[in-house]
Wavefront OBJ file of the C-alpha trace (Angstrom):
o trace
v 61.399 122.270 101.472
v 59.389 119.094 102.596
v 58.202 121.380 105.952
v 57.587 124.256 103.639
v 55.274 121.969 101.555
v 53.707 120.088 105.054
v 53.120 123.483 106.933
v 50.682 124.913 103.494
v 49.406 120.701 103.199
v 47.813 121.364 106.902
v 46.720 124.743 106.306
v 44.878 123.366 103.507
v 43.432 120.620 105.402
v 42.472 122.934 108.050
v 40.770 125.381 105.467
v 38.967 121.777 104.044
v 40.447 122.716 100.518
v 41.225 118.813 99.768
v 41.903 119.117 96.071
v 44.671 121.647 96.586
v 45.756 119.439 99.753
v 45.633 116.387 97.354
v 48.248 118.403 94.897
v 50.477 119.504 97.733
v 50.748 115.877 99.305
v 51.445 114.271 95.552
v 54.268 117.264 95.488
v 55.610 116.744 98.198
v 55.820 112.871 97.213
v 57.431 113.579 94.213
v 60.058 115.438 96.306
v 60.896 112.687 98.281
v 61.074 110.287 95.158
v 63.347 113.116 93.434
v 65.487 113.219 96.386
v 66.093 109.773 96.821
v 66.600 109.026 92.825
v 69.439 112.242 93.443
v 71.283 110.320 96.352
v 71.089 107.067 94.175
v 72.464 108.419 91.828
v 75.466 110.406 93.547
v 75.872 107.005 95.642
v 76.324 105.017 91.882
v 78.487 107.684 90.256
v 80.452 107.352 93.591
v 80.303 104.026 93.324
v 81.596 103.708 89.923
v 83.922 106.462 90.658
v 85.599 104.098 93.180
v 85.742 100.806 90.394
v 87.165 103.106 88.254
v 90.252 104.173 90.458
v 90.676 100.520 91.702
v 90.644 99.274 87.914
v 93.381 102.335 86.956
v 95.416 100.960 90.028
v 95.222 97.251 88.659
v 96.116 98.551 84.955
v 99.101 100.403 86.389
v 100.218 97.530 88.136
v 100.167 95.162 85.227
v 102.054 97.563 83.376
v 104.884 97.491 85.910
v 104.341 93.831 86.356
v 104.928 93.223 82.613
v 107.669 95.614 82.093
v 109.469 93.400 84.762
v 108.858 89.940 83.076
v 110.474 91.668 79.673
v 113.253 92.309 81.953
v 114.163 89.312 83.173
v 113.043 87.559 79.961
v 116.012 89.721 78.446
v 118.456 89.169 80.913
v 117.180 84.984 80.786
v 117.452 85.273 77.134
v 121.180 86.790 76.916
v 122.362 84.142 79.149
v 120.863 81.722 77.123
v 122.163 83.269 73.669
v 125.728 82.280 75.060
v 124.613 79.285 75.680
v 123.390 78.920 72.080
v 126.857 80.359 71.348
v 128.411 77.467 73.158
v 126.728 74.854 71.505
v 127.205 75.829 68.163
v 131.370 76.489 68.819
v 131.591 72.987 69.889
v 129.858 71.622 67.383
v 132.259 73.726 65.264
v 135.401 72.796 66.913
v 135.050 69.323 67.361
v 134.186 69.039 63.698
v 136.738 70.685 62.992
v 139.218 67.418 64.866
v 140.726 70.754 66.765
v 143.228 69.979 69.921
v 142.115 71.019 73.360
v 142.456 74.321 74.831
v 141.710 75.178 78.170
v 138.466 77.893 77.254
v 136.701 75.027 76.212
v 136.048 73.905 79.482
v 133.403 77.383 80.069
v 132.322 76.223 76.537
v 131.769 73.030 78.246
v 130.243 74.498 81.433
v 128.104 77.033 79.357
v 125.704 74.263 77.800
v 124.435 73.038 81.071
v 123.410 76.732 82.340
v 119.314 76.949 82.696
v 117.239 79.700 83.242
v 113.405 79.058 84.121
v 111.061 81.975 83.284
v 110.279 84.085 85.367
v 106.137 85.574 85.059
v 105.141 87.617 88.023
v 101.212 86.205 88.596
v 100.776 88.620 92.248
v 98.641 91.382 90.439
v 96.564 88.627 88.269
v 96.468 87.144 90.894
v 95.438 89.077 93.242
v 92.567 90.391 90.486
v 91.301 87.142 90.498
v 90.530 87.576 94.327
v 88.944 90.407 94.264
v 86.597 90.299 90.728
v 88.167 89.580 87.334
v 85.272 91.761 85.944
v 87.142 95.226 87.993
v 88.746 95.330 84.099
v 85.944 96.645 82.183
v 87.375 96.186 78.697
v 85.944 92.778 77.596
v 88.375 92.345 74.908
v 91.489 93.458 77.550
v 90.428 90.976 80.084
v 90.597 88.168 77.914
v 93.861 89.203 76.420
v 95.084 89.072 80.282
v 93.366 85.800 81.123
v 94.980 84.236 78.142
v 98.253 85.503 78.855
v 98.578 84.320 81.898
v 96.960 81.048 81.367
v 99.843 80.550 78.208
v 102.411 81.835 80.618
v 101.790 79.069 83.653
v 100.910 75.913 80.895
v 102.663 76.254 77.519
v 105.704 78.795 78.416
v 106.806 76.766 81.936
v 106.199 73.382 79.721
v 107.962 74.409 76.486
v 111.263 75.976 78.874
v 110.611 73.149 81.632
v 111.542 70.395 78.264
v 115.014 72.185 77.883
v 115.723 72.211 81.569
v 114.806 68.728 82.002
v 117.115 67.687 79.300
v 120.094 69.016 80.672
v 119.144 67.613 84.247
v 118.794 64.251 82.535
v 121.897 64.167 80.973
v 123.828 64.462 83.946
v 124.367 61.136 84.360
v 124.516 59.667 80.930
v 125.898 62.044 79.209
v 128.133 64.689 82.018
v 129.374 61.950 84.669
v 131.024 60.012 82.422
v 132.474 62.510 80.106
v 133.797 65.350 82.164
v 135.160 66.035 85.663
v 132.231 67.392 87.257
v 128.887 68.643 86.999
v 128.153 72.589 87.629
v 131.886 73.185 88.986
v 132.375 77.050 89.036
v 133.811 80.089 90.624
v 131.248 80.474 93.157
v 132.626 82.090 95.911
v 133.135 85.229 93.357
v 129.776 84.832 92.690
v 128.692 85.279 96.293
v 130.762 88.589 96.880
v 129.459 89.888 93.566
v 126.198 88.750 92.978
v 125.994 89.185 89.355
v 125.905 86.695 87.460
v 128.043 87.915 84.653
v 130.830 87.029 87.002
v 129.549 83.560 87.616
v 131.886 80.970 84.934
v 130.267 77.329 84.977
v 132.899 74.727 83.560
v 133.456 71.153 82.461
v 136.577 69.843 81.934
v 136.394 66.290 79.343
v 138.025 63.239 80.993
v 139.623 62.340 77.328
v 139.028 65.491 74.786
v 140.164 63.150 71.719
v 138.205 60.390 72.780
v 134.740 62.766 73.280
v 135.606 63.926 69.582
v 134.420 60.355 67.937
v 132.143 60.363 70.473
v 128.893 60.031 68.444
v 126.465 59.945 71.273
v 127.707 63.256 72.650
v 127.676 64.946 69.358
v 124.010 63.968 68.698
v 123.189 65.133 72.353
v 124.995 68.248 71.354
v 122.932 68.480 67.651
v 120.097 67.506 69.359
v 120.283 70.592 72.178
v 120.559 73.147 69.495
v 117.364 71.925 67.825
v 115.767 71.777 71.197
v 117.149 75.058 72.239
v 115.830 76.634 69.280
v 112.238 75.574 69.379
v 111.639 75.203 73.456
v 113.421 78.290 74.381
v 114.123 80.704 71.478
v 110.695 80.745 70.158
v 109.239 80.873 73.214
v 111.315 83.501 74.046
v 110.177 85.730 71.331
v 106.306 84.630 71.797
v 106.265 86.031 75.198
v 108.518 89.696 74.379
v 105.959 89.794 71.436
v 103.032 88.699 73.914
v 104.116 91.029 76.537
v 104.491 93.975 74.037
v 101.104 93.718 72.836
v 99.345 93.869 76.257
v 101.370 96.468 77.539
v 100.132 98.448 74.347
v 96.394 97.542 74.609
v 96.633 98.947 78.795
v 98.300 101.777 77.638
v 95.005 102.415 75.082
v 92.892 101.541 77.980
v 94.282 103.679 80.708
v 94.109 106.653 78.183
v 90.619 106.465 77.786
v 90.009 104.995 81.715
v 91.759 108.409 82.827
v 89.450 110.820 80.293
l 1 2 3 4 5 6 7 8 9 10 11 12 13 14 15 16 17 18 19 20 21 22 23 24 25 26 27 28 29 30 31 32 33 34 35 36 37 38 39 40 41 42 43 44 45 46 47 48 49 50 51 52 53 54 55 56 57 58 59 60 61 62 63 64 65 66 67 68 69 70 71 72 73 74 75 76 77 78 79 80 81 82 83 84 85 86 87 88 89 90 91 92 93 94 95 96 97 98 99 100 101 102 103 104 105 106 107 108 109 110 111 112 113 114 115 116 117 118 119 120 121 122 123 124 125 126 127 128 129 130 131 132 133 134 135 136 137 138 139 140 141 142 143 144 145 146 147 148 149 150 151 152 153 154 155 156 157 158 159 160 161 162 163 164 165 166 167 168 169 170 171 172 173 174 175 176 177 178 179 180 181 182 183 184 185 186 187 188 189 190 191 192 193 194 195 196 197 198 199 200 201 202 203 204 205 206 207 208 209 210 211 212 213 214 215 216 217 218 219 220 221 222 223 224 225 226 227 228 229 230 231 232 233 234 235 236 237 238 239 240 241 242 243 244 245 246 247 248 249 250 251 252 253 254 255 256 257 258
């Protein structure tokens, strides 16, 4: 088209017809221009084309990232509902002025079982590497920043407390009280590896003695109230947490894939 319009441009100069020369060569301009706006704008819709996939791929990602922190989070969280269990039937029992019985000692064992959380931070991660702007949501972004933020400061603290506190007890509270520390069928546990098969247990040095013992029963008292507020509560902020920004990518990668 551009030689079409150059070939008639000469002509014209040849045949000294400059106005209609003058018209050609501003056409043939404008040609250029048009064609150069056209492969602009093919290069940006390509462009954004490609942001677009990469930002569907991260979305995806998080999704399955998420969905596997609500796993373990459940599995964490059973583990530590026995151990709730535990607590509160030897409160019970010792109240109670009951004699020994040899299940207590997994009772026993049960209370010093720990469980750190477990958030997956590869795909935010990895975000953060490339451009934290890739989301294009404003709203979603922050929602992710936030979460992830919560999960590496307040969720590790809150869980870390509990952890600590057993840790810490070991020897004022566990060495002179019981047997052993952590004493359990391991080698099952090895062949196995599931930990429903793994039985942690403490057996008391003097059971009748540890039942007027008031220092153990506040440290028991105490580790219920601490359970509930450093690990139950947390435990429900993040499944609730987790929930939510699963649901808001879901929104997102509706209307991303439109």
């Amino acid at each position: 088209m551009i030689k079409f319009f150059r070939k008639i441009r000469l002509k014209l100069l040849s045949e000294n017809k400059f106005s209609k020369y003058l018209i050609y060569a501003i056409g043939e301009i404008v040609l250029v221009v048009i064609g150069i706006l056209i492969a602009l704008q093919i290069n940006n819709w390509n462009e954004k084309e490609k942001l677009k996939a990469e930002e569907i791929k991260f979305l995806i990602n998080f999704k399955q990232s998420l969905n596997t922190d609500i796993e373990f989070n459940n599995f964490r969280f059973e583990k530590y509902a026995l151990t709730k269990e535990s607590i509160t039937f030897l409160i019970n029992y010792i109240e109670q002025d009951l004699q020994y019985q040899d299940t207590l000692k997994y009772h026993f064992g049960r209370i010093t079982q720990t469980w750190t959380p477990k958030i997956n931070t590869e795909v935010f991660e990895a975000l953060k590497s490339k451009d934290l702007n890739l989301i294009s949501n404003d709203e979603l972004r922050d929602k992710l920043i936030s979460y992830y933020s919560w999960s590496s400061n307040v969720l590790d603290s809150q869980i870390n407390k509990y952890v600590q506190r057993i840790e810490d007890a070991n020897i004022p509270i566990f060495s002179t009280r019981f047997n052993a520390l952590w004493n359990g069928n391991y080698e099952k546990y090895r062949v196995t590896e599931n930990f429903d098969d793994l039985q942690l247990e403490m057996i008391p040095n003097n059971f009748n003695e540890l039942k007027k013992d008031k220092q153990f029963m506040y440290f028991l008292r105490s580790l219920k109230n601490q359970f509930y507020w450093e690990v139950e509560v947390s435990q429900n902020d993040i499944n609730k947490r987790i929930n939510h920004l699963i649901k808001s990518i879901d929104t997102e990668l509706e209307i991303r894939k439109e």
